[in-house]
KOLZA-955309 format. One record per residue (C-alpha): z, x, y; residue number from 1. Coordinates in steps of 0.5 Angstrom, whole numbers, plus 500, padded with zeros to 3 digits. Layout:
<atoms>
((Z,X,Y),NUM)
...
</atoms>
This chain:
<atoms>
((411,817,754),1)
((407,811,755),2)
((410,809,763),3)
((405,814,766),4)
((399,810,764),5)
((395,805,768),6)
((392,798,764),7)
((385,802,766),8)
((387,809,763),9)
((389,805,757),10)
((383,801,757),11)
((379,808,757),12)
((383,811,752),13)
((382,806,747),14)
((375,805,749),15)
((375,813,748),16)
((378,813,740),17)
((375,806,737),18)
((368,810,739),19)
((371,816,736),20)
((373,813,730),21)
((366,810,729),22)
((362,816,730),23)
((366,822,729),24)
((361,824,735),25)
((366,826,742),26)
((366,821,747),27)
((363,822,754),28)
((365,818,759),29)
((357,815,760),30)
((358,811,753),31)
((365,809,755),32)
((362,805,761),33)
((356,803,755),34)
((358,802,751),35)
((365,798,753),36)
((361,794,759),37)
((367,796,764),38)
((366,795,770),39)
((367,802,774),40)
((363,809,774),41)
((362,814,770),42)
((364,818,775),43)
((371,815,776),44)
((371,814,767),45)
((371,822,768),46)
((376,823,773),47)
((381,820,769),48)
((379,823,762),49)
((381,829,765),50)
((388,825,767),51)
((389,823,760),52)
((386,830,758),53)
((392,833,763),54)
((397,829,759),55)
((395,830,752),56)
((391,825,750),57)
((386,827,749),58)
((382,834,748),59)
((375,839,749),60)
((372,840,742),61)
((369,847,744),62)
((363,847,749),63)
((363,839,749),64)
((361,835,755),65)
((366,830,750),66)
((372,828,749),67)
((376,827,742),68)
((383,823,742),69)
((390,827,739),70)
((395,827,735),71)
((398,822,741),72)
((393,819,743),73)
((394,816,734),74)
((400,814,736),75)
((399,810,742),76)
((394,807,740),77)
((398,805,734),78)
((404,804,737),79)
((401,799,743),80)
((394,798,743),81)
((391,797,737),82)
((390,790,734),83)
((391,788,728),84)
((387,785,724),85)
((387,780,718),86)
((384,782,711),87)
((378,779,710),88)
((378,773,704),89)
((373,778,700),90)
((378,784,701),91)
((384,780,699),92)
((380,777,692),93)
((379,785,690),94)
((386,786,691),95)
((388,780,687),96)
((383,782,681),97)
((385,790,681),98)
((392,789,681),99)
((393,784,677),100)
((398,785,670),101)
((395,781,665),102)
((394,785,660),103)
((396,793,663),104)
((402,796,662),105)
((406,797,670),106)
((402,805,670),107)
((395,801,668),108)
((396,797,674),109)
((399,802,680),110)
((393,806,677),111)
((388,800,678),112)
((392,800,685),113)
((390,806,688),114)
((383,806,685),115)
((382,799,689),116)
((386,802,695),117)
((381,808,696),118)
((375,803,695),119)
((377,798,699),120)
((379,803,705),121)
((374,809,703),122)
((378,814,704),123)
((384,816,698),124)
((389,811,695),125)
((396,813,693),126)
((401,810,689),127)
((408,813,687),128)
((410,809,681),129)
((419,806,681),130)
((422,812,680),131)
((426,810,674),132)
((433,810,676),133)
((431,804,681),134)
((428,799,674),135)
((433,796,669),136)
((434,798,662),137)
((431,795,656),138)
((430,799,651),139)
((430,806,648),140)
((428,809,641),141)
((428,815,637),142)
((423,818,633),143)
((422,824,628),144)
((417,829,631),145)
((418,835,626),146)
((424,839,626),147)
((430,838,631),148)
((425,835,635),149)
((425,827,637),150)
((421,823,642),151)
((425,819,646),152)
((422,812,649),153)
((426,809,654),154)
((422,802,657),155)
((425,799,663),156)
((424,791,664),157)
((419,791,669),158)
((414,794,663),159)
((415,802,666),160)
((416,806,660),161)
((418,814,660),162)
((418,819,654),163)
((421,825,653),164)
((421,830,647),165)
((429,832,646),166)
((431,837,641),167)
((437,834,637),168)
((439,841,636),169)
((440,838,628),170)
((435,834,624),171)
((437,827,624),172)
((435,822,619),173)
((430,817,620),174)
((436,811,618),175)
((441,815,623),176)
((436,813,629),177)
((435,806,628),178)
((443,807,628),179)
((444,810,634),180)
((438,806,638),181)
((442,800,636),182)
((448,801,638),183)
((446,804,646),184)
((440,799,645),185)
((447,793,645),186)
((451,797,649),187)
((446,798,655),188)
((442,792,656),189)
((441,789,662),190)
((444,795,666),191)
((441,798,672),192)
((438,806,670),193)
((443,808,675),194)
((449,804,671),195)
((447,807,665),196)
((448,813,667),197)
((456,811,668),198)
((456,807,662),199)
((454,813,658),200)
((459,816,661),201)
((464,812,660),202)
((462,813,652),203)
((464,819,652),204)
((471,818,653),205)
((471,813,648),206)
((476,813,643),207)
((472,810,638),208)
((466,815,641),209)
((469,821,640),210)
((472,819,633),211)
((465,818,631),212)
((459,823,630),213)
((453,818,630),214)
((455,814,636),215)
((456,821,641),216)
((450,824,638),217)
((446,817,641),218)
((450,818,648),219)
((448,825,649),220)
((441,824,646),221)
((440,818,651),222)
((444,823,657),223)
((438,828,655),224)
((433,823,655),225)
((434,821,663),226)
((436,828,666),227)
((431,829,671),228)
((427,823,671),229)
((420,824,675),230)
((416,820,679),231)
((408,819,677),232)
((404,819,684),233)
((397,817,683),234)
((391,819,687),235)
((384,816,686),236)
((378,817,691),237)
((379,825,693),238)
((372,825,694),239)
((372,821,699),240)
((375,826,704),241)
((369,830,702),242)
((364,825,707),243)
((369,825,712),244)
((366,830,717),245)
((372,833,720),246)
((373,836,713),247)
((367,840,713),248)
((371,847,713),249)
((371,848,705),250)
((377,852,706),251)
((381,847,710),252)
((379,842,704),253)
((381,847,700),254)
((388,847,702),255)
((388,839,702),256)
((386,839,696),257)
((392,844,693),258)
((396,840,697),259)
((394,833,692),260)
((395,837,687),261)
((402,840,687),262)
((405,833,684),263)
((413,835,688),264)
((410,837,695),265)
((406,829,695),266)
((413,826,691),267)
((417,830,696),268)
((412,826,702),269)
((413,819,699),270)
((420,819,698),271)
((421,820,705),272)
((416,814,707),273)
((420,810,701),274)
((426,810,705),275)
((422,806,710),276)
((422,799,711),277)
((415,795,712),278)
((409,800,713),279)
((410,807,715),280)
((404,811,719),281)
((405,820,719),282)
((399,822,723),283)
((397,829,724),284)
((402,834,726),285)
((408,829,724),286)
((407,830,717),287)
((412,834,713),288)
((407,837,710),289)
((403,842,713),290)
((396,841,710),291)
((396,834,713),292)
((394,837,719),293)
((388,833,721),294)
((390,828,717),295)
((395,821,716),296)
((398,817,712),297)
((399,809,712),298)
((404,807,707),299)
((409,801,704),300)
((413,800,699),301)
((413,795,694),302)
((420,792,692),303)
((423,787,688),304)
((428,783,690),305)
((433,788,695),306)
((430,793,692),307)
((425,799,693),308)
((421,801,687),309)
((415,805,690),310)
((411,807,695),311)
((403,806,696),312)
((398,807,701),313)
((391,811,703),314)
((390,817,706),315)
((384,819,711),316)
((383,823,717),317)
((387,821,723),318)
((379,818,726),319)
((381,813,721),320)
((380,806,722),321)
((387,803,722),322)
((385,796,724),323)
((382,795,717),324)
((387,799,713),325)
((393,797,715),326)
((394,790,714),327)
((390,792,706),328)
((396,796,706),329)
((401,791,708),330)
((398,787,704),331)
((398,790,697),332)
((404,792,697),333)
((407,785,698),334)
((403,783,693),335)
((405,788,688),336)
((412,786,690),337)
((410,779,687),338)
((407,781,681),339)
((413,786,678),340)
((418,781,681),341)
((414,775,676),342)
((414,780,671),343)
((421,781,671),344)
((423,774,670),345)
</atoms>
């Protein structure tokens, strides 16, 4: 894609979209030689702003005398020309202070996450918590709520904790749950949550199961506990989109927001970008989501060990500062890595 580009159309092209994202203004070829102090004419910046134009990098927004970069023209740019820069020592200290675990359960931490990542970045922070087929089994309890109907407690060994209301179907006694929660608390320690799945059911067709009325209430109460077990998303800073200016159409913002807001649209995106290694950018019209038109996505995952817990990362415009946002992304993500791998020793 790249192969027709000269090193000076190149040069003009990244002039063109680092002016961009800086004033959100489209970009003439006279500040171009202004502002970059390339040693050619207006004239001849022109002639190849129609060339990149032809070439679909860039475009005319209505009647402007300007230009303003594409969809492709992002993904050159991030691709090829971008350079990368380092986060700074204050950022990293921010980053430090608000993602770390003293005190907070794993949720109050990836909450604090995202908030810091939309302040850092000024646009939306994104934080998918583990799902929690990936953690390792802890411990589960039962307790009364009225009725038939419990509150199952299942809490992972990094901290992550799901509960879930059941309906036992039969009143169970208060000594009978402590029974049942010992015995799978014995029996699934250690496990991962996708091996408890298999070992529950294993007990199923346990001979001294089947024989016992306590123990195969415990198993299928535990089997309903994980059945369609979901993933948290947290977002912090929606508000930041608002002073973007691209985003001034109330019903495009509209649009986006409902989009946030629908949790199995944005579990759906994130998943996607968790099957990925290292950082991940969507920008624009590659998103899987359609109300992400005019918008990207920079993503990482955090991990334990060799495997992927979750995802974060900042939303914004595709005019979005991606020299700045990156590298806190990365970042973040390899230190909340440390962090729940700490955790978990």
């Amino acid at each position: 894609m790249h192969d027709n580009l000269t090193d000076r159309s190149k040069k003009i092209l990244e002039a063109i979209i680092e002016d961009y994202i800086a004033t959100a203004e489209p970009v003439g070829s006279r500040s171009v030689t202004r502002r970059h102090g390339l040693d050619l004419s207006p004239a001849t910046v022109r002639n190849v702003m129609a060339d990149l134009e032809e070439m679909g990098f860039l475009m005319s927004p209505h009647t402007s005398a300007g230009r303003i970069p594409t969809d492709k023209a992002y993904r050159l740019y991030v691709d090829a020309l971008l350079e990368v820069r380092k986060v700074a020592r204050d950022e990293r200290e921010e980053i430090r202070r608000h993602c770390s675990v003293a005190g907070k359960d794993i949720g109050q931490v990836l909450k604090e996450t995202s908030r810091m990542l939309s302040s850092l970045s000024h646009y939306m922070g994104v934080v998918m918590a583990p799902q929690f087929v990936a953690n390792v089994f802890r411990h589960i309890e039962f307790l009364k709520l009225g009725g038939t109907r419990l509150l199952a407690i299942l809490v992972s060994q990094n901290g992550t904790v799901q509960n879930k209301i059941i309906d036992s179907h039969e009143e169970v006694e208060e000594n009978d749950l402590v029974k049942m929660s010992n015995y799978l608390n014995g029996i699934l320690q250690g496990l991962s949550i996708a091996e408890v799945k298999n070992k529950l059911l294993e007990e199923m067709h346990n001979e001294r199961t089947q024989y016992d009325a306590l123990l195969a209430k415990a198993v299928q109460l535990s089997q309903e506990t994980l059945a369609e077990a979901s993933s948290e998303v947290f977002v912090e800073g929606r508000a930041n989109i608002l002073d973007q200016p691209e985003f001034a159409d109330v019903a495009k913002m509209k649009e986006i927001f409902r989009a946030f807001e629908e949790k199995s649209k944005l579990v759906m995106l994130l998943d996607r970008c968790q099957k990925a290694e290292g950082v991940n950018i969507f920008i624009g019209a590659e998103s899987p989501l359609r109300e992400m038109g005019g918008m990207s996505l920079i993503t990482s995952t955090y991990r334990t060990g060799k495997h992927t817990l979750g995802v974060l990362g900042v939303i914004g415009p595709t005019r979005m500062g991606y020299a700045k946002v990156i590298p806190i992304v990365d970042y973040t993500a390899r230190l909340v890595s440390n962090l729940l791998a700490e955790q978990e020793k």
